[in-house]
VOGU-3710 file (C-alpha; in Angstrom, 3 decimals, decimal comma):
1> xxxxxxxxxx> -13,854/-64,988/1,361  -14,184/-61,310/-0,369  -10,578/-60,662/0,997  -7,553/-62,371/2,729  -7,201/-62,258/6,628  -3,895/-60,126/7,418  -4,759/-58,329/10,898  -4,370/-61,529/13,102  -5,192/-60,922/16,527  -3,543/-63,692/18,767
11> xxxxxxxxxx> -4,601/-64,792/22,701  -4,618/-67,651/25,380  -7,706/-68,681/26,954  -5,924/-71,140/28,872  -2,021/-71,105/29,599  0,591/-68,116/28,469  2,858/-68,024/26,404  6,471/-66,447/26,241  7,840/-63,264/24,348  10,275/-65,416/22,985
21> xxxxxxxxxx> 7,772/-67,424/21,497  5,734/-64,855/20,074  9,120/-63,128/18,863  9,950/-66,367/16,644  6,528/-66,696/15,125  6,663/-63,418/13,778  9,829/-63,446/11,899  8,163/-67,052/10,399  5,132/-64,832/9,293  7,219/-62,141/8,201
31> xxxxxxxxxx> 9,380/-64,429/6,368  6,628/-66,643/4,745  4,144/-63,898/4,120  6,220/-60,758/3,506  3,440/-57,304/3,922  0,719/-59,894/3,826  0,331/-60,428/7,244  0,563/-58,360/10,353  0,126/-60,558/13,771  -0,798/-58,730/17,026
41> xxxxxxxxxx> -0,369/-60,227/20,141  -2,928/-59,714/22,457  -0,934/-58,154/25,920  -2,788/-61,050/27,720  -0,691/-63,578/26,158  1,682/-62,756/28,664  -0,118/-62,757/31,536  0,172/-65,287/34,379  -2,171/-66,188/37,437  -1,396/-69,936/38,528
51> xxxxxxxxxx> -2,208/-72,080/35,243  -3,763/-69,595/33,110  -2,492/-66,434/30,932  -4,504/-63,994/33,379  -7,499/-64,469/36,108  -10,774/-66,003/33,956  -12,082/-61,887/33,649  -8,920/-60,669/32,361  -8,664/-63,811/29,649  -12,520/-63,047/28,796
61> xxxxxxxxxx> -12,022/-59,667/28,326  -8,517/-60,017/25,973  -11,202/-62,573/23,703  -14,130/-60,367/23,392  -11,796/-57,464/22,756  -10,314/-59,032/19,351  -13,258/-60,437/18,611  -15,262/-57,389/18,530  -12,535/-55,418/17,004  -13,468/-54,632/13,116
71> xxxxxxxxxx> -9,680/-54,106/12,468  -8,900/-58,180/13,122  -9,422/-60,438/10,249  -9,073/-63,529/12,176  -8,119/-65,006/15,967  -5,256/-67,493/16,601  -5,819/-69,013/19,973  -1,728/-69,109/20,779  -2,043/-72,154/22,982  -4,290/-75,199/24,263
81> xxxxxxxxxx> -4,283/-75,859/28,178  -6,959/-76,157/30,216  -8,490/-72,614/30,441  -11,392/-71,869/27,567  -14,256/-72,755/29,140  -13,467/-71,083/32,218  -14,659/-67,945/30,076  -17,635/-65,849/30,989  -20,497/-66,877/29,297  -21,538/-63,442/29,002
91> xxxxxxxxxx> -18,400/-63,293/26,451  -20,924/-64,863/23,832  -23,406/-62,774/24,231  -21,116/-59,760/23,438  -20,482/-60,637/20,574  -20,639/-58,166/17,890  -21,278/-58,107/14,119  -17,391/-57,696/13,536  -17,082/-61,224/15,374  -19,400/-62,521/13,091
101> xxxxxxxxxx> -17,172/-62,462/10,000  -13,760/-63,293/11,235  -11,646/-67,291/11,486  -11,296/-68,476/14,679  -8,477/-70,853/14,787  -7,378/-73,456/17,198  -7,745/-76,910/19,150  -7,446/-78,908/21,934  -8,597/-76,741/25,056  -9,844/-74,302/22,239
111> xxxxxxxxxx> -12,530/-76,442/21,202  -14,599/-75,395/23,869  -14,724/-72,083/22,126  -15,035/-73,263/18,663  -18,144/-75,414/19,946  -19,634/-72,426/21,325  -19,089/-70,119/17,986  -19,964/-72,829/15,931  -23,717/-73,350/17,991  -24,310/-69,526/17,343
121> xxxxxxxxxx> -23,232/-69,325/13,860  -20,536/-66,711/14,713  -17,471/-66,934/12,263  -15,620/-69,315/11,027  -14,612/-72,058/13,667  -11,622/-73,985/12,783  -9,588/-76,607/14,193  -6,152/-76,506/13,332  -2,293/-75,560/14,290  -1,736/-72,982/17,776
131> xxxxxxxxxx> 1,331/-70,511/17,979  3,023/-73,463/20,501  2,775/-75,823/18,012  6,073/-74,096/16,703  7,722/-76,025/19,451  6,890/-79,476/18,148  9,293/-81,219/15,642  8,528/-80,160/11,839  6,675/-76,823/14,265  7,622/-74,651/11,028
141> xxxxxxxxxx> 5,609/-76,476/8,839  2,949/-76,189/10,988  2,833/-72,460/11,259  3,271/-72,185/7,464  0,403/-74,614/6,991  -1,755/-72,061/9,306  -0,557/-69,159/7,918  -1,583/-70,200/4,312  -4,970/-70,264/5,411  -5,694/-68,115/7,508
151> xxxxxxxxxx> -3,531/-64,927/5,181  -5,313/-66,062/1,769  -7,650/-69,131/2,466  -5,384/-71,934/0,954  -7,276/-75,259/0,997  -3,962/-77,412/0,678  -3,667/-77,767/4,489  -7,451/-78,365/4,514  -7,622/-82,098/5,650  -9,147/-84,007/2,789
161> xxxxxxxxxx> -12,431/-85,103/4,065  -13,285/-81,762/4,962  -13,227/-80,328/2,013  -15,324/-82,374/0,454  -18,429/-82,790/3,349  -18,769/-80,484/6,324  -16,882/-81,945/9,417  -15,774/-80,285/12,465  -12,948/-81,956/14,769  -12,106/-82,065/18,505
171> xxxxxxxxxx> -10,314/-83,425/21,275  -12,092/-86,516/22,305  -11,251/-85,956/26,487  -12,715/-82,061/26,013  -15,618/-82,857/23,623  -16,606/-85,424/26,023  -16,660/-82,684/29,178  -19,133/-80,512/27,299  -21,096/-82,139/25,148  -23,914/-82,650/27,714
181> xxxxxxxxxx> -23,688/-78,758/28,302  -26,853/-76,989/27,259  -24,752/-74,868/24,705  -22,888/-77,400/23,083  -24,047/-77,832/19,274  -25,993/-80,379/17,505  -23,962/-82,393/15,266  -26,777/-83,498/12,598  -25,706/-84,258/9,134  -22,017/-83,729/10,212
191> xxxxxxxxxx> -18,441/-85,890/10,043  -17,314/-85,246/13,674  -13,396/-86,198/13,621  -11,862/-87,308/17,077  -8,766/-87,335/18,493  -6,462/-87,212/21,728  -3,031/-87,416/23,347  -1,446/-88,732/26,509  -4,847/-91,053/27,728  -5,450/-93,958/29,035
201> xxxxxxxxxx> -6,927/-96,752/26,524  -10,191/-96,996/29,093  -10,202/-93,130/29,717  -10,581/-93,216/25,336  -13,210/-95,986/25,770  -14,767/-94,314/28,974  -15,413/-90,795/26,663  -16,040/-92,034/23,696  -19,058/-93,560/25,563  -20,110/-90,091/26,312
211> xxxxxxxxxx> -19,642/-88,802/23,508  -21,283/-91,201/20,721  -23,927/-91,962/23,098  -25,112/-88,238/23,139  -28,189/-87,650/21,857  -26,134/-84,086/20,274  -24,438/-87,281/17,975  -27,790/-89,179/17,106  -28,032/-87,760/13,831  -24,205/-86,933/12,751
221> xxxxxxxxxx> -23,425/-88,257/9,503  -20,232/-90,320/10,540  -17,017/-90,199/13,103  -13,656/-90,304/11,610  -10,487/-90,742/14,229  -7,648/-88,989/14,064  -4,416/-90,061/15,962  -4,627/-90,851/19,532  -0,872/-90,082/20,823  1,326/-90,466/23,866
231> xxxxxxxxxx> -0,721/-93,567/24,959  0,029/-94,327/28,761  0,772/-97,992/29,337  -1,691/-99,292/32,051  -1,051/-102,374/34,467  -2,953/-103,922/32,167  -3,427/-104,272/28,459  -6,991/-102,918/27,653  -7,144/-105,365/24,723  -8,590/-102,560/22,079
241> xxxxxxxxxx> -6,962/-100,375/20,437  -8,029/-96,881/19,725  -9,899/-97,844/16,502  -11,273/-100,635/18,168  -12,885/-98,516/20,848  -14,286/-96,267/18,115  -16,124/-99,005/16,084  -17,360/-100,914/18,930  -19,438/-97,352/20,188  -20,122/-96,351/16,434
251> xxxxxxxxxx> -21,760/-99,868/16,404  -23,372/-99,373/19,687  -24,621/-95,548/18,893  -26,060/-96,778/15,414  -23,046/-94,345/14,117  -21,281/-94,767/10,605  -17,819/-95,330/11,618  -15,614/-93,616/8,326  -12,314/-94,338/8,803  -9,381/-92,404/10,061
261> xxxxxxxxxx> -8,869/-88,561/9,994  -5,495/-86,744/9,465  -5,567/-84,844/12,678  -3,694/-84,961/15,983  -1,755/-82,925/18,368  1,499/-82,890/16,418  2,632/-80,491/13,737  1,098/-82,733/10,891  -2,280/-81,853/12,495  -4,574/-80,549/9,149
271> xxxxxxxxxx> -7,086/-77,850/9,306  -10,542/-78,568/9,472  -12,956/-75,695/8,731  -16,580/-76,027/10,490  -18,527/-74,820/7,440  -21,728/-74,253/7,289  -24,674/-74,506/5,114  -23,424/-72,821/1,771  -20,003/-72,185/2,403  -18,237/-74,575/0,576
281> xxxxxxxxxx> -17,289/-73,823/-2,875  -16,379/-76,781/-4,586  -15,590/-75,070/-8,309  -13,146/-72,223/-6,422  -10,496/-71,106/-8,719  -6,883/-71,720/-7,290  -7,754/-74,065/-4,636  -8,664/-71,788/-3,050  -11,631/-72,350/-0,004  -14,372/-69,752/-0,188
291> xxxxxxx> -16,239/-69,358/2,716  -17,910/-66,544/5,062  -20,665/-66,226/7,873  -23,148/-63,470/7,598  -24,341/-60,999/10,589  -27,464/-62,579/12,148  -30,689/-60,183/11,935
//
């Protein structure tokens, strides 16, 4: 990057979260950063209608707002929950040149956004640690691990197989709701890294059927699985486990299967930058991860 994101614009696109919460992050990022990072979070995070942080217009609008806002270096989605792609598509369309060059950071639920950035080359997507992730055991860590990258680009949170090839991760239950979507991007010549919490062995099987089936996955260059968590037990013991599942419909998709990925909704959940062609950088000084989009003509 030609500079170090320090204006970090935080919202929800799904569920809220507290002042209490946002209060807490801050002192980490004043503590870990010092001057070299000022977070602003976006009134909407506090919102609350039902589920979400705010009706679907007023979450839209909070998005586009720091998106299109030159004075942001980068959006943290605060928290997963289902919400993102409840968004108005005109949202994408809005999209400025500012929104162009900033991070976008998040997962889960967030993905849905990330998928949509990443289809029209806007930003940076990347998949890695939310604000609520502060809550999890070792949370800290994660928040210093985001943090790094996102104030000066800091590849040692980067999980290893992405940054070496060009990957881009998701949660396996919301990557299999819209990958059939017209807008959902193609995943040629790409490592697309999996992962999920709290389903069902057959609901795992039952997606990844969707997803590696896809003709969106007919040309990626391999799946790597990350850690499928909080497992409910069934009546009945599915007899595969999740890497078993993953093989059998790599086999069945004609899909390289490449092993495991070090992602997962916990706080050891690495970051994984959706790069694209030309951005990585692989004789950066200081480990450092140089990457930027462009403004589209």
């Amino acid at each position: 990057m030609d500079a170090p994101n320090k204006n970090i614009a935080l919202v929800c696109p799904g569920g809220p979260i507290s002042p209490d919460l946002a209060k807490e992050l801050g002192e980490i990022a004043a503590d870990h950063c010092g001057n070299g990072v000022i977070l602003h979070f976006h009134p909407q995070c506090f919102l609350k209608a039902g589920h979400f942080a705010g009706t679907d217009a007023e979450r839209s609008a909070a998005f586009l707002d720091v998106a299109n806002d030159p004075k942001f270096d980068a959006v943290w989605f605060a928290r997963g929950g289902y919400g993102a792609g409840r968004l108005d598509d005109n949202v994408y369309a809005s999209l400025n040149d500012a929104a162009r060059l900033k991070t976008y950071l998040g997962y889960s639920d967030a993905g849905v956004i990330l998928a949509r950035l990443d289809a029209l080359g806007v930003g940076m997507p990347v998949h890695g640690p939310m604000a609520t992730d502060l809550v999890r055991v070792d949370g800290h860590a994660a928040m210093r691990r985001a943090l790094d990258f996102l104030v000066s680009g800091k590849a040692d949170g980067i999980e290893p197989a992405a940054a070496r090839a060009r990957c881009v991760a998701f949660n396996i239950t919301v990557l299999a709701h819209f990958i059939g979507l017209d807008w959902a991007p193609d995943f040629s010549g790409r490592i697309v890294m999996l992962e999920d919490v709290g389903e069902y062995l057959y609901r795992t099987d039952r997606a990844m059927q969707s997803i590696l089936l896809n003709p969106k996955m007919k040309n990626a260059a391999g799946v790597m699985l990350g850690r499928i968590s909080d497992i409910p037990e069934n009546d009945r013991p599915f007899g595969a486990d999740a890497v078993d599942i993953t093989r059998y419909w790599c086999e069945r998709a004609g899909i390289a299967y490449l092993g495991r990925a070090d992602i997962g909704h916990d706080s050891d959940n690495k970051i994984v930058p959706f790069f694209g062609d030309g951005d990585i950088d692989p004789d950066a000084a200081n480990n450092i991860v140089q990457f930027s989009r462009r403004p589209q003509s």
